[in-house]
C-alpha positions as CSV (number, residue, x, y, z in Angstrom):
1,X,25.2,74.4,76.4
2,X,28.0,73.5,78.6
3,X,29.2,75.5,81.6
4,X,31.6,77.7,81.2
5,X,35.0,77.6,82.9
6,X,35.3,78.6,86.7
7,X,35.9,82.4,86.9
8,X,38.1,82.2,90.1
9,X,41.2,80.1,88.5
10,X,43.7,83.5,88.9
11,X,46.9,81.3,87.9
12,X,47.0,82.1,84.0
13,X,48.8,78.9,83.3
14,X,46.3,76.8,85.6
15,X,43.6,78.7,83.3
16,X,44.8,78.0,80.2
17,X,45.3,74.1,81.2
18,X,41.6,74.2,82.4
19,X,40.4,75.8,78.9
20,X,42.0,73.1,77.0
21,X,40.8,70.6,79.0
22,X,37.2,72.1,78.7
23,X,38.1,72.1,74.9
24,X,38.6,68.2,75.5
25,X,35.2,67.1,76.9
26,X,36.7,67.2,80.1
27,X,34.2,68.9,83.4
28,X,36.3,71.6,85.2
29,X,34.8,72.6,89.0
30,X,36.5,74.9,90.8
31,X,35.8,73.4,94.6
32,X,34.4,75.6,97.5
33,X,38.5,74.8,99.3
34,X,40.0,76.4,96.1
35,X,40.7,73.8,94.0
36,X,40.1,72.3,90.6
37,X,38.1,69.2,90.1
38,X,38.8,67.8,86.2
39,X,36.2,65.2,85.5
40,X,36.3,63.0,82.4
41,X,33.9,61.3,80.3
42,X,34.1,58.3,82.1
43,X,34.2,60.1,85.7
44,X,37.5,60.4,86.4
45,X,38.5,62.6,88.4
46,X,41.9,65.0,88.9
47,X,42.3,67.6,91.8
48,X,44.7,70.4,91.6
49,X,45.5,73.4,93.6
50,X,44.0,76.6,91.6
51,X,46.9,78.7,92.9
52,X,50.3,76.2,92.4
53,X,52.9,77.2,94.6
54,X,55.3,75.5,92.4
55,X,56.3,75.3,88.7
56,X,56.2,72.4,88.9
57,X,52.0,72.0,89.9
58,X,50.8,73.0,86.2
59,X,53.4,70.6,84.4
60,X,52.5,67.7,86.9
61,X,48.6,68.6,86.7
62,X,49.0,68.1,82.8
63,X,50.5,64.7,83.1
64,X,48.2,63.6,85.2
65,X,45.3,64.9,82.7
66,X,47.1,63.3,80.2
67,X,46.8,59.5,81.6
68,X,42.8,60.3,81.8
69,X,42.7,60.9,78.3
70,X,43.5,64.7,77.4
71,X,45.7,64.7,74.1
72,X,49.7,65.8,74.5
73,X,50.2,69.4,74.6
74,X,51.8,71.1,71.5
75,X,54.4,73.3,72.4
76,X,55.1,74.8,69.1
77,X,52.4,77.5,69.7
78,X,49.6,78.5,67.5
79,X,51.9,79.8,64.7
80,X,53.1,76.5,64.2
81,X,56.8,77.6,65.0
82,X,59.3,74.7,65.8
83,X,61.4,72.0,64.1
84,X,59.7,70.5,60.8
């Protein structure tokens, strides 16, 4: 069984971007200087602040997860709302 994710992400944003990473394969750490370690198959590795100070920190934390492999985010929500 794989761990589970860190308890002490508090961002909710930065916690949902860690659970679908999780959901991906990918390792999530939170670090003993409070931050985030992603890890992916290959070893990889992404560090992130766990509390962004910016709105900018969880949109530039997915990109970056992006170009190690974790699939483009769906913005149309779980209800499948959008164009289409």
């Amino acid at each position: 069984m794989k761990p589970a994710i860190p308890r002490g992400i508090q961002n909710k944003d930065m916690r949902a971007l860690a659970k679908e990473a999780y959901a991906h394969n990918f390792k999530v750490v939170l670090t003993s200087g409070g931050h985030i370690r992603f890890t992916n198959a290959a070893g990889e590795r992404h560090y992130t602040s766990s509390t962004p100070s910016d709105t900018r920190t969880v949109n530039n934390a997915r990109a970056a997860l992006r170009r190690l492999g974790l699939p483009p985010h769906d913005h149309r929500g779980k209800k499948g709302k959008g164009k289409g």
